[in-house]
N, C-alpha and C positions, 0 to 999 in steps of 0.2 A: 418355457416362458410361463409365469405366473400368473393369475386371472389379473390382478391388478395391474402388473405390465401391458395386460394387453388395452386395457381401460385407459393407458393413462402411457404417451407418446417418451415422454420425458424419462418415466419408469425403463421404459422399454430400451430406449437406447442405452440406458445405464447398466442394464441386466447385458444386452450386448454388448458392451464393453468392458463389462467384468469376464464375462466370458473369452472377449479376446487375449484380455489381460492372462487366462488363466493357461488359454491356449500356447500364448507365446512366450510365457515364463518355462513353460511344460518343456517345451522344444528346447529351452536352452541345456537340459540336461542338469542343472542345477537349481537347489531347495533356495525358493522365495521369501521371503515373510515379511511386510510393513508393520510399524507401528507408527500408531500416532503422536501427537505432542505430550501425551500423557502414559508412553509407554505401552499403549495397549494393542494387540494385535489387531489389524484389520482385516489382513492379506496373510493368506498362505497358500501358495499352489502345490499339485497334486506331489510334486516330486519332494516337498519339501516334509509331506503328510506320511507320504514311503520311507522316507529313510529317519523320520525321529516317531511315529507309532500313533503320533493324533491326527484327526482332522481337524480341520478350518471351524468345524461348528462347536470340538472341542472347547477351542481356543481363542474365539473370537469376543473381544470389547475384555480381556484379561492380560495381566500384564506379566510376560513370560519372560521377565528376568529372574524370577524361583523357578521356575517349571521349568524351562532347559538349557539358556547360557550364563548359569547364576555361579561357575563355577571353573577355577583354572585346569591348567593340565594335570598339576600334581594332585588333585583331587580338594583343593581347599576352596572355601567358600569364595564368592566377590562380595565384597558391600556392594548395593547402587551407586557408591563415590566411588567405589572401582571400576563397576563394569565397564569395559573399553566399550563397549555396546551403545550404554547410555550416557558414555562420555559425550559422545558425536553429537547429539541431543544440544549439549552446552556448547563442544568447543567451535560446532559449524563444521568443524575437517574431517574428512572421511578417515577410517581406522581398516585397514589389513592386516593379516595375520596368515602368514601360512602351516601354523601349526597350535591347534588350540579343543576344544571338545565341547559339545552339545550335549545334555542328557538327555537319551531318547523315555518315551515313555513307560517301556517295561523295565527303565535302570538299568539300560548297558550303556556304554561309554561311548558315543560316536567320533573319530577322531576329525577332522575338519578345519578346510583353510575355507574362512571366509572376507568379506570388505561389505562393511558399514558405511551406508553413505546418506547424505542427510536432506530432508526434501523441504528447498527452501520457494518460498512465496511472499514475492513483497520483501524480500531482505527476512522476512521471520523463516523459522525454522519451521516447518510445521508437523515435520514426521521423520523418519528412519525408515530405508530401507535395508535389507542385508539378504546380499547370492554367496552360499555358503555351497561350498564342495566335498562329499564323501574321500578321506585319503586313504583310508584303511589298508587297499591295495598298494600303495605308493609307501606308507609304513612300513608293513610285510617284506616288499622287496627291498626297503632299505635295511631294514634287520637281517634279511638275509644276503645283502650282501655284506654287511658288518660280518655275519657270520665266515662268509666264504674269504673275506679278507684275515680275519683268526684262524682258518684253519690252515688257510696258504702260510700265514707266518707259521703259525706251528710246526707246516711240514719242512719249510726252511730250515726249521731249527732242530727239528727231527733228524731232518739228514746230516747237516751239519754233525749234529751229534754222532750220530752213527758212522760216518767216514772219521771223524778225530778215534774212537773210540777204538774203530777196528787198526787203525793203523797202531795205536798200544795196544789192543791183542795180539796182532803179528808180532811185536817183542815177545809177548810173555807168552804164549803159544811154542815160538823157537824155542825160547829157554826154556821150557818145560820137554821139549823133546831131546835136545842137546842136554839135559839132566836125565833124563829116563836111558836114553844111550851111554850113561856113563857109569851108571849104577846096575848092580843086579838084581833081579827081579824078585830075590827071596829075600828083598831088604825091604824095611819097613815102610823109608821113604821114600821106595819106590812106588808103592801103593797109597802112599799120602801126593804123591805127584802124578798119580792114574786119577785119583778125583778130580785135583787141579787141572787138569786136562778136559777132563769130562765140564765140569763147570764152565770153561773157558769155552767150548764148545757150544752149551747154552747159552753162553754171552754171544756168541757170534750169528747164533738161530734167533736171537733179539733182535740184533742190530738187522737181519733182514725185513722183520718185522717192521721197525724203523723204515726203512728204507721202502716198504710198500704201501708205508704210510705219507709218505715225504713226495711220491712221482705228482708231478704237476699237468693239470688238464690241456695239454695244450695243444691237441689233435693228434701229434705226430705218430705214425706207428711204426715200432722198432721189430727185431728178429727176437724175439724173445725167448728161452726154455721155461715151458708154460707150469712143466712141475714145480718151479720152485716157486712163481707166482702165487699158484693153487696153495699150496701148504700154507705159505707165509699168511697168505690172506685169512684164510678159516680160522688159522692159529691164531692171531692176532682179535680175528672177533671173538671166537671164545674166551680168551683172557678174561681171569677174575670168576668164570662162569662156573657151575657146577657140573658142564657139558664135557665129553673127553672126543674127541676129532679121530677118528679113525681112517686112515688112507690106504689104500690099494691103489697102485700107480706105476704102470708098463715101465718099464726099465727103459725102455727106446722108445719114450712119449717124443711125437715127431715134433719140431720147433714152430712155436704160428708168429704171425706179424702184427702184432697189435699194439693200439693207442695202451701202453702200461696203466697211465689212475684210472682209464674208465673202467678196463677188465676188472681192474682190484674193485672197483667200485661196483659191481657186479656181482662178483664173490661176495665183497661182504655185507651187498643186500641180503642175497642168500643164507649165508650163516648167519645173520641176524636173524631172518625169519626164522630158519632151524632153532635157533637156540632158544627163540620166544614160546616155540612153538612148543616147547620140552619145558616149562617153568622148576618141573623139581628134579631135571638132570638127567643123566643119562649119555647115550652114544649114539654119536652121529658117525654115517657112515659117507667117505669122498672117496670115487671111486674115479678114474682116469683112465682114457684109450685108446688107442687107433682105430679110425673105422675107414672104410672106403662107403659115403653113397654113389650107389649107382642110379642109373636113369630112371628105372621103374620104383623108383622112392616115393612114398606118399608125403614124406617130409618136404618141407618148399625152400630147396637147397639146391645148387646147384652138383652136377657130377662130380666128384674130385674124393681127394683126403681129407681127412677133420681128427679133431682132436674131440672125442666127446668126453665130457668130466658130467657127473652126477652129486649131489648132495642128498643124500637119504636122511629123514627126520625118521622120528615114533613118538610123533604127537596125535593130537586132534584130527588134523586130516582137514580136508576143507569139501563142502557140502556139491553136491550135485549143479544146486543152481547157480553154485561161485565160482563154480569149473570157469566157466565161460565169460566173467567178467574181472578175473583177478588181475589182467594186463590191463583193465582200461584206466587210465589216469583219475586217480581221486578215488577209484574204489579201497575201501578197505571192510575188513572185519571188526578190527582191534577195538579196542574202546578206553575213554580216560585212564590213566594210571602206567602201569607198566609197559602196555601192550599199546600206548597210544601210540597214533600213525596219520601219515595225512593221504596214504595212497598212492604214493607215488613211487615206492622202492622198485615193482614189478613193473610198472609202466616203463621207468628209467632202463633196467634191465634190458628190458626188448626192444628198445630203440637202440641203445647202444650194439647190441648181439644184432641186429638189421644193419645197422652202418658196417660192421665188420664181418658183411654177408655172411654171418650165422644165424644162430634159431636158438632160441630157449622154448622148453616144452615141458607140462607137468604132468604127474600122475599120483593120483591121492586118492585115500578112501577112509571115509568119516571112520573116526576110531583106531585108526591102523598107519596113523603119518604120511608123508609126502615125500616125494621123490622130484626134483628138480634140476631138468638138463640141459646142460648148453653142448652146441657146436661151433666150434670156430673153424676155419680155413687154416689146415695145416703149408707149411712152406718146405721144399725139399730140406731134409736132413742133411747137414756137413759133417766131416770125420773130424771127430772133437782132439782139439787141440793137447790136451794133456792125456796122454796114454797110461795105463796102469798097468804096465808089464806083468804076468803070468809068471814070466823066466825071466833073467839078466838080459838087458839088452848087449848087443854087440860094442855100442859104441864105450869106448875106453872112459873112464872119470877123471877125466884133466878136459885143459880148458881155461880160458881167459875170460871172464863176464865183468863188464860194466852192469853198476847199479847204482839208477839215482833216485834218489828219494829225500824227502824235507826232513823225513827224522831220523835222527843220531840213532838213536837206540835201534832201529830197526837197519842200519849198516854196521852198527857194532856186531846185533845176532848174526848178520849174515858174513864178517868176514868169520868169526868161529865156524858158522855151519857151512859156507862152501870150502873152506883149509879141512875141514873134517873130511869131505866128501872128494878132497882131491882138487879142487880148480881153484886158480888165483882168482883174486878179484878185487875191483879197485869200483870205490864208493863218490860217489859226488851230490853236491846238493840242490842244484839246477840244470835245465838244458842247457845253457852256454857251458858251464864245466861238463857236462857229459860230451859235447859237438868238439871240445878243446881236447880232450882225453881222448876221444874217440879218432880223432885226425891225426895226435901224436902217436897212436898205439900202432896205425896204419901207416904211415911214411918211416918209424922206426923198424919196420918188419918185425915187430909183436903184435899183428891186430888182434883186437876180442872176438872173440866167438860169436859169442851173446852178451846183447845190452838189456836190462830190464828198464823199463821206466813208470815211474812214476804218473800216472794222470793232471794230475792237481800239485801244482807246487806256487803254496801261498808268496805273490811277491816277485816269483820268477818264471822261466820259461817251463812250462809244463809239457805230457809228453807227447801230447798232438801235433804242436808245434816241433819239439825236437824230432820226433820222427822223418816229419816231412825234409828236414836240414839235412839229416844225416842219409836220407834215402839219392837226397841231389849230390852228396857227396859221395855215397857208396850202396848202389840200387841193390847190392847184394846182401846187405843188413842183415841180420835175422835179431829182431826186436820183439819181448815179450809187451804188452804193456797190463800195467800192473793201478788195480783200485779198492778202495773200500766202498767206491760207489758200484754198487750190483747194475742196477740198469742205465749206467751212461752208455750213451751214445757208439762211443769207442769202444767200450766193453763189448757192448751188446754185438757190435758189427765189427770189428778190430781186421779182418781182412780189408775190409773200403779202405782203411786210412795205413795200408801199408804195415800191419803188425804180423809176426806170426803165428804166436799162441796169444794165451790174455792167462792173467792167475790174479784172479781175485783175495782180497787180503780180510782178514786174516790169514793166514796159511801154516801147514806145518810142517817141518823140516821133511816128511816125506813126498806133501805134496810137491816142494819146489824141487826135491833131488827126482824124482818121476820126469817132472817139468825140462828141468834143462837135459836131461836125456834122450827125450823126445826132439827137443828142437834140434841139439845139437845132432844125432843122428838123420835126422829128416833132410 
């Protein structure tokens, strides 16, 4: 209270009532500000002083249409016959806006929804008020989920690509093998069709690339083979980089159950940091393992199997005191430019490897790079579907195979490459003509052997569905099914839904002659 408030009853209540005024604008969580008939500040409360950089004494009996809503979103001026502010002044009617901007006092951009409303007495106007609200967080999320909705389409389009892509590699794959078998090896174009091989084979370590870019968040966790995840992911973040990815990876890396986009999304936290962490190149080392913890572990893991994978950098190394806060959300090192970061790759990291009761763990030293390790929960091992014989198998090369599939080209390669290898086979372009062929081949007394089928058949019955038809008609089936999608569903689990091997596409005439030798023997 001021000496003269207290002298003077009138004063005092007035001082009190600014005061409550100040109080209870405070409480609303949003910036106040009156002006008078002449535009001039009277009122500003405390939250409105926080978030644009003056105070009330700054600003008081001056007219703050220059000084901080003189101007639109795109950054261009207002006249005073613009400002929607000083419109309300003239028109009597309040003005809202949920998206518009303040300039704060030190010249950043405050973004802000607020409503103007007009303070009338006696039918005259006499003043303007305006409760203006900070969005900047409410912008942030909207930008990022703009983001997250482009990146969902891209992986849409990603996969897409990648399954069209691989099913014309399975063409040109076969033909290049059904050419190298028919030619001899001291001919010229036999070594111009060993590169084409080779290359197509690149093409096809893309398309998984694709494809570990394309998995969608959608909690679910599948039976995964975590080797191929691991590579494709590293690989895929080093692209373009001056980094070379070096892997070490158990031959009998045991299978784990995981959500696919979070793991990758994990990994390529990780190899992002690595490859940051190396700005002028170099070799990164990924190393993969079986481990058994046991009880007396100081790790905070439950007892079981795990799959441990490592990512070794030879960078900078991160310092003593950042050991210990590198998981917590929003730390970082990095700084504007290349290295910028908002702190949250490792946080994401460790929540995800906690939901999928694992552990991520570091070990670094200033000068000498970082070493970065996860555990997952491995899942028992199954005796993998496609067998690579050592020796000839027993089982004779004849045989009856249904194969359905949407593309021509890839039942043209195959009646050449199974008539090569000995067994008839007859082609179709949906489930109903597979389930049609499949029941004639059966009451005629020439049933097939093996059916392959296709996953995805644009327009028609695809092979989940056919499966289930042909198992009601004949439980004895023995059904490959056959994708260029690597982590469907069916693929991934292809015993649940009735299959008995899986052979993913592209393929090469030796994997599917291996293929149907195994099944049909089995």
């Amino acid at each position: 209270m001021t000496s003269d408030a207290a002298n003077n009853p009138l004063l005092h209540a007035l001082e009190k009532s600014e005061k409550k005024l100040h109080d209870i604008t405070s409480a609303l969580g949003e910036g106040v500000y009156v002006l008078n008939k002449k535009c001039e500040l009277v009122f500003m409360n405390p939250v409105a002083e926080r978030l644009l950089g003056w105070t009330e004494a700054d600003l008081i009996g001056k007219k703050v249409h220059n000084i901080f809503h003189f101007q639109r979103v795109d950054k261009k001026p207002f006249s005073e016959d613009e400002c929607p502010v000083i419109s309300v002044m003239v028109s009597g009617q309040a003005y809202f806006t949920e998206d518009d901007v303040f300039t704060c006092k030190d010249g950043t951009i405050l973004p802000v929804s607020y409503i103007t409303t007009p303070i009338i007495e006696d039918g005259e106007i006499m003043g303007l008020v305006t409760a203006f609200r900070d969005i900047t967080l409410s912008k942030e999320m909207e930008r990022e989920m703009l983001r997250t909705r482009n990146l969902e389409s891209l992986g849409v389009l990603a996969g897409g690509i990648a399954h069209d892509f691989n099913n014309l590699l399975t063409g040109i794959m076969s033909c290049i093998s059904l050419a190298l078998e028919s030619i001899g090896k001291d001919s010229e174009l036999y070594e111009i069709l060993k590169m084409a091989q080779g290359a197509s084979i690149q093409a096809r370590d893309l398309t998984k690339q694709l494809f570990a870019f394309s998995q969608g968040g959608d909690g679910e966790k599948k039976r995964v083979a975590f080797s191929e995840i691991l590579r494709s992911s590293v690989t895929f973040a080093m692209t373009g980089s001056n980094i070379k990815p070096e892997f070490d990876m158990s031959e009998d890396l045991w299978p784990v159950e995981i959500d696919t986009a979070q793991i990758n999304e994990v990994l390529h936290n990780l190899a992002i940091n690595a490859r940051e962490a190396m700005p002028e190149g170099g070799i990164i080392n990924i190393k993969a393992e079986n481990i058994y913890i046991g009880s007396s572990s100081k790790l905070p893991l439950k007892e079981g199997r795990y799959v441990k994978a490592s990512i070794r950098d030879k960078g900078s190394g991160i310092s003593k005191e950042n050991m210990q806060k590198i998981f917590d959300p929003y730390f970082t090192t990095k700084k504007l430019g290349i290295q910028k970061g908002m702190g949250l790759g490792l946080a994401i990291c460790h929540t995800i490897l906690k939901n999928h009761e694992g552990h991520i763990a570091v070990e670094s030293e200033q000068g000498k790079g970082s070493t970065f390790t996860m555990y997952l929960p491995a899942v028992a091992p199954e005796v993998s579907s496609i067998v690579l014989p050592t020796s000839e198998t027993a089982a004779p090369a004849t045989g009856r195979v249904l194969l359905m599939d949407d593309e021509e080209i890839i039942g043209q390669v195959a009646d050449m490459l199974f008539k090569r290898m000995g067994y008839e086979i007859a082609f179709v372009r949906d489930g109903k003509e597979a389930i049609s062929e499949y029941k004639k081949a059966k009451e005629s007394g020439r049933p097939f052997d093996m059916v392959i089928l296709d996953i995805t058949i644009p327009g028609g019955m695809g092979g989940e569905e056919t499966i289930g038809q042909l198992i009601k008609f004949d439980p004895g089936v023995k059904a490959v099914v056959s994708s260029g999608y690597f982590y469907n569903p069916v693929m991934v689990d292809y015993k649940k839904y009735g299959f008995t091997a899986v052979l993913h596409k592209p393929y090469q005439a030796k994997e599917i002659g291996d293929l149907i030798k195994d099944v049909l023997s089995g």
